[in-house]
C-alpha positions as CSV (number, residue, x, y, z in Angstrom):
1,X,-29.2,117.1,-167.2
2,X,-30.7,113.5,-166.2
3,X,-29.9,111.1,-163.3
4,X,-26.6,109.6,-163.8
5,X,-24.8,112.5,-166.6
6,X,-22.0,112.5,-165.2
7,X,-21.9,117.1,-165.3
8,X,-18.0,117.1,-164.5
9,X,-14.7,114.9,-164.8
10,X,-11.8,113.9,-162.7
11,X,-8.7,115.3,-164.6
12,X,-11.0,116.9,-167.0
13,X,-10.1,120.9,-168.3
14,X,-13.5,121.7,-168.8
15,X,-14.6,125.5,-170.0
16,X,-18.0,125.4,-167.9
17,X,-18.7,126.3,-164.0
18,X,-21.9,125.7,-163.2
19,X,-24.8,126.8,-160.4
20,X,-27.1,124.3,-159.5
21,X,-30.6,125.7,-159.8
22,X,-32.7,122.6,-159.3
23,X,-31.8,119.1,-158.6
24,X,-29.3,117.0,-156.6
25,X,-26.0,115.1,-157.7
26,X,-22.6,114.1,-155.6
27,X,-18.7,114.9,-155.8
28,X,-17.2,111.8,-155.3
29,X,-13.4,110.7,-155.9
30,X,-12.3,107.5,-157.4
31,X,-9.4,105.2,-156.1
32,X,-7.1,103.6,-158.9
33,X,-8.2,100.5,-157.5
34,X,-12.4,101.5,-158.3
35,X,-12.6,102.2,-154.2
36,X,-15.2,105.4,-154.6
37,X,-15.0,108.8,-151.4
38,X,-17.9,110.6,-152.1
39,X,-17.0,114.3,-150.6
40,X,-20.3,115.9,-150.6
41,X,-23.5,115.9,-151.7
42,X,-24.6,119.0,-154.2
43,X,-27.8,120.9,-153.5
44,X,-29.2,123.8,-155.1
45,X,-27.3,126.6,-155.0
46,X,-23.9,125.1,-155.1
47,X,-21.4,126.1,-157.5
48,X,-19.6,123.9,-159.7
49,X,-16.3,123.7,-161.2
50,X,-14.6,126.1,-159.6
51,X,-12.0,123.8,-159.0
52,X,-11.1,123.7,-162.4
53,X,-11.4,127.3,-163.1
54,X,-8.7,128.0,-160.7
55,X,-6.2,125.2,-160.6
56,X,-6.4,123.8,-164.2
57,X,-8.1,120.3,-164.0
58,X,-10.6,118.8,-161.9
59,X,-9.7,116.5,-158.7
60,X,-13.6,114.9,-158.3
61,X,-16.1,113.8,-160.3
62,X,-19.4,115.5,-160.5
63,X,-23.1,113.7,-161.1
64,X,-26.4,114.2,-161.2
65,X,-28.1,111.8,-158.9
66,X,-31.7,113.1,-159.8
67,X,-32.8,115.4,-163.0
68,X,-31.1,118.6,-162.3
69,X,-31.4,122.4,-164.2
70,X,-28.1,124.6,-164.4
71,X,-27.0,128.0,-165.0
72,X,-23.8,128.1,-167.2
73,X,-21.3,129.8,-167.4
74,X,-17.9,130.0,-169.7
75,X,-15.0,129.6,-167.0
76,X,-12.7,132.6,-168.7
77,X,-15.3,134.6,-167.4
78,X,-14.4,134.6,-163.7
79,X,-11.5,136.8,-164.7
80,X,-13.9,139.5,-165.8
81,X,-15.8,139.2,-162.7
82,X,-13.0,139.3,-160.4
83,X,-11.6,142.6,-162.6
84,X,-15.4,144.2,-163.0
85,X,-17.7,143.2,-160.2
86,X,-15.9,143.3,-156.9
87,X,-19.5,142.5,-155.3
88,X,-19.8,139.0,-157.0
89,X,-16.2,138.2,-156.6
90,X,-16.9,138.8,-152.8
91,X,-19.8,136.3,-153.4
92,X,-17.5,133.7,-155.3
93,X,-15.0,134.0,-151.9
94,X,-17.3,133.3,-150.0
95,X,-18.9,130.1,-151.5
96,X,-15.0,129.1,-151.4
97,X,-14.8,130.0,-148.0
98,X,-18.0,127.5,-147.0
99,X,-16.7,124.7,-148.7
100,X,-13.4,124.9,-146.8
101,X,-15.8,125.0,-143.5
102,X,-17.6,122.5,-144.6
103,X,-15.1,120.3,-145.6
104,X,-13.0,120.7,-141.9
105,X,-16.1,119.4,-140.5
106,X,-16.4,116.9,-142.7
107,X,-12.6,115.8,-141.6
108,X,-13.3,116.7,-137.8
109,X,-16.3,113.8,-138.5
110,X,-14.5,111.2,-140.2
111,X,-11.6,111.7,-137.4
112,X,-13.3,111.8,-134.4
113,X,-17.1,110.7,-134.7
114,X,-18.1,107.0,-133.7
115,X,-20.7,105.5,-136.8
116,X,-24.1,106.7,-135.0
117,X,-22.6,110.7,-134.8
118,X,-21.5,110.3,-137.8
119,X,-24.0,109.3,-139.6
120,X,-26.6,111.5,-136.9
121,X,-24.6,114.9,-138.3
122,X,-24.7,113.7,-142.3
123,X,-28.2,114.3,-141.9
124,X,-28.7,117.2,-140.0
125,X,-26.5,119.1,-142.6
126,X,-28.5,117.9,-145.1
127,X,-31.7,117.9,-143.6
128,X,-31.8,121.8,-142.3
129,X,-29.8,122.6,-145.6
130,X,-32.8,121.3,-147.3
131,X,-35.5,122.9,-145.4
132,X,-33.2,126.4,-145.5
133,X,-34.2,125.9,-149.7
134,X,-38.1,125.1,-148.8
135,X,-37.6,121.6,-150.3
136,X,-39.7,119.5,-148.8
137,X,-41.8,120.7,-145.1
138,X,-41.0,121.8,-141.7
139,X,-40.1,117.6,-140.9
140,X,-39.3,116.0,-144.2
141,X,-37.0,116.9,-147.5
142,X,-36.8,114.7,-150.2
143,X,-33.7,112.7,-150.0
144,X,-33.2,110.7,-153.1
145,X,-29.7,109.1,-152.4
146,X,-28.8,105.9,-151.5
147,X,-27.3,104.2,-148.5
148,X,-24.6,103.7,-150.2
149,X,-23.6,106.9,-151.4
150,X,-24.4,107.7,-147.7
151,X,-21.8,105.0,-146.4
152,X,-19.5,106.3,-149.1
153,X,-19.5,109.5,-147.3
154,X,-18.6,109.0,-144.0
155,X,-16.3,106.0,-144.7
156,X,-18.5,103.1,-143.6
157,X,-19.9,99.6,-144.7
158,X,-23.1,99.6,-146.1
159,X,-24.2,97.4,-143.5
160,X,-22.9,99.3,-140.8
161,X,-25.1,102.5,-142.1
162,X,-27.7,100.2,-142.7
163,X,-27.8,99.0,-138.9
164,X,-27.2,102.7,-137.8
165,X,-30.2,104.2,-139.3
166,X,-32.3,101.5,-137.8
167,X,-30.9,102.4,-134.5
168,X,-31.7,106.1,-135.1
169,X,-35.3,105.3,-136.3
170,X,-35.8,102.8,-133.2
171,X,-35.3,106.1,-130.9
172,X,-37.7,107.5,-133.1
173,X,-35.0,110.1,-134.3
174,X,-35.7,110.3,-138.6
175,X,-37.1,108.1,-140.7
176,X,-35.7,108.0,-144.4
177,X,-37.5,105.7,-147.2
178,X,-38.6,105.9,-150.8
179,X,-37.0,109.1,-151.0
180,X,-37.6,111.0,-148.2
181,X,-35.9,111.6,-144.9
182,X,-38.1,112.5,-142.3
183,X,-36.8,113.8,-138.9
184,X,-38.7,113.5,-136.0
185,X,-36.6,116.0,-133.6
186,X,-33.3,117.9,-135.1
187,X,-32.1,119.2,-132.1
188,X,-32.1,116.0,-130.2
189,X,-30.7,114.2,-133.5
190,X,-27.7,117.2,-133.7
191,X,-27.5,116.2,-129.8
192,X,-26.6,112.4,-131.3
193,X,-24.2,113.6,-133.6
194,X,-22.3,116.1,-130.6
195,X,-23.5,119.1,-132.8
196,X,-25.6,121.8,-132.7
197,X,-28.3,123.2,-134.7
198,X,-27.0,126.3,-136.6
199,X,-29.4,128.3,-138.7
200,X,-28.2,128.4,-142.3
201,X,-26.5,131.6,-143.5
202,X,-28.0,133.4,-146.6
203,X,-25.9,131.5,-149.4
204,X,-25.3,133.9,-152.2
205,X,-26.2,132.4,-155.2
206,X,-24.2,133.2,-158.9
């Protein structure tokens, strides 16, 4: 698919779950009043669509922020998995499982992180998440978002990110331009965010 296809729908029933082979996009969430949450930001190896699979209809939106490559799959299949091949329904638990994680850190963030943690931990997730899938080298990953969806994410102004990353690149902390974050020190950046550096865990991949 290409930058901006919009892959799934809020409220949408569709037959398709998807895994994310190659490219990045963003779940985001859309207020009545056009006021946007993104909830995470999809890297290779995520699944998609599960949601609907499961209860019906969609609750996000789904889109591709650069070209992306998927594996698909018809949705009235999980039922054969979860009957036929206990070893990927294991797989499909835990992907489930992670998000849940995931997502409690994300609300543990958003609760109780000042803007320079906040923004300090975005970027460690997504940097060492990154560098777990060889994108990129040992100190830089491609990061083709914007500040905004960034700002979106952790439930700040643009201009308050904006400032923010200044700050961390003024400690000499990460550097992220035309595309590319570059971090400097992770462990001393986690130390900014109050979090530690946790090696990835192999992500099974459907």
């Amino acid at each position: 698919v290409e930058p901006g296809t919009q892959i799934l729908l809020e409220g949408s029933n569709a037959p398709q779950i998807y895994t994310v082979l190659e490219g990045m996009g963003l779940r985001e969430k859309t207020l009545e009043d056009g006021r946007r949450q993104v909830i995470n930001f999809v890297l290779p190896g995520d699944l998609l669509g599960l949601q609907a699979g499961i209860m019906g209809e969609m609750q996000h939106t789904v889109e591709a922020v650069t070209r992306m490559r998927l594996c698909v799959f018809r949705r009235e299949s999980l039922w054969t998995l979860f009957r036929n091949r206990p070893e990927l329904a294991f797989d499909l638990t835990w992907i489930a499982a992670a998000e849940e994680h995931f997502l409690g850190e994300t609300v543990a963030t958003l609760g109780q992180r000042g803007g320079i943690e906040r923004v300090a931990w975005a970027l460690v997730k997504i940097f060492l998440r990154l560098r777990e899938l060889e994108k990129g080298t040992k100190e830089a990953v491609p990061m083709p978002y914007r500040q905004q969806d960034l700002a979106d994410a952790l439930g700040l102004s643009l201009v308050h990110t904006n400032k923010t990353l200044a700050r961390l690149r003024t400690r000499q902390l990460l550097n992220w331009s035309e595309g590319k974050l570059t971090v400097h020190d992770v462990t001393k950046l986690a130390e900014t965010a109050e979090a530690e550096v946790e090696p990835e865990k192999q992500r099974p991949i459907l």
